[in-house]
C-alpha positions as CSV (number, residue, x, y, z in Angstrom):
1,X,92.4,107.9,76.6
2,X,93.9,105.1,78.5
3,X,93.8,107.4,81.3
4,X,90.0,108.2,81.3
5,X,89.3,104.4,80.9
6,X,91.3,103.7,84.3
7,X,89.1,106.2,85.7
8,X,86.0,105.3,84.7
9,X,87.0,101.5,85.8
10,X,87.9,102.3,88.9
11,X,84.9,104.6,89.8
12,X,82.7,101.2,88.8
13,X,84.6,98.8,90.7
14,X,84.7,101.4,93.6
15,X,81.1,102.3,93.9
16,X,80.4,98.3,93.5
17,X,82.2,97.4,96.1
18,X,80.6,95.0,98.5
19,X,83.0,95.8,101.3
20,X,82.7,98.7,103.8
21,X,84.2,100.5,104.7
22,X,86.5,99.7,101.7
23,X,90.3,98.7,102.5
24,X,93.4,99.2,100.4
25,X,93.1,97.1,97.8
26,X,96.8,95.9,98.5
27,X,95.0,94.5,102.2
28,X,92.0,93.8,100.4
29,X,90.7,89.6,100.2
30,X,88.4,90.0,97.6
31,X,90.4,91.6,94.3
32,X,88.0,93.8,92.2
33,X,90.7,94.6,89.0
34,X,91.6,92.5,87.0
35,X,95.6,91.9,86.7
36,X,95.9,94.2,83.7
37,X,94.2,96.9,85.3
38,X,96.4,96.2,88.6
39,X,99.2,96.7,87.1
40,X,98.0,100.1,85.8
41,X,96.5,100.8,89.0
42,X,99.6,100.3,90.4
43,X,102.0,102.6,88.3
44,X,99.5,105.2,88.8
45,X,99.5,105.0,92.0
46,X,103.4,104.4,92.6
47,X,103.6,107.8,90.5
48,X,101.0,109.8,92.3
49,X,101.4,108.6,96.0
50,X,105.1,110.3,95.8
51,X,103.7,113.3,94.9
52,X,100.6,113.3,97.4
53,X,103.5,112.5,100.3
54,X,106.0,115.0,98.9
55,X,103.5,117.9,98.7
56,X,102.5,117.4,102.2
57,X,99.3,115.5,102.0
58,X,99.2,114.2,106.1
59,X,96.1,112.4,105.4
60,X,97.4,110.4,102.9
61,X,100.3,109.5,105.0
62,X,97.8,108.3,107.9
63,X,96.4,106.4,104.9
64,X,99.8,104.5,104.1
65,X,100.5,103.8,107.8
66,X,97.0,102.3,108.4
């Protein structure tokens, strides 16, 4: 459930975003989340980005260098 509810917050705050194209929201000057869902955001991402870079995934490490 809390899972779903990232999601959906992220796909709103994505599609609203005023910025394009959109940068990493670590590079990013105007902060869409707010600290609570950062700090999921985050752990998501600290989890999934491993597994993107350890299964191959060369776009995502162009992503990461960029």
């Amino acid at each position: 459930a809390a899972c779903r509810k990232l999601l959906a917050h992220a796909f709103v705050k994505r599609t609203a975003c005023p910025l394009d194209p959109k940068p990493m929201c670590k590079h990013c000057p105007q902060h869409c989340y707010a600290p609570a869902y950062r700090a999921q955001m985050r752990a998501v991402m600290r989890y999934s980005g491993r597994r993107l870079v350890l299964s191959g995934r060369l776009d995502y490490l162009l992503h990461l260098l960029l």
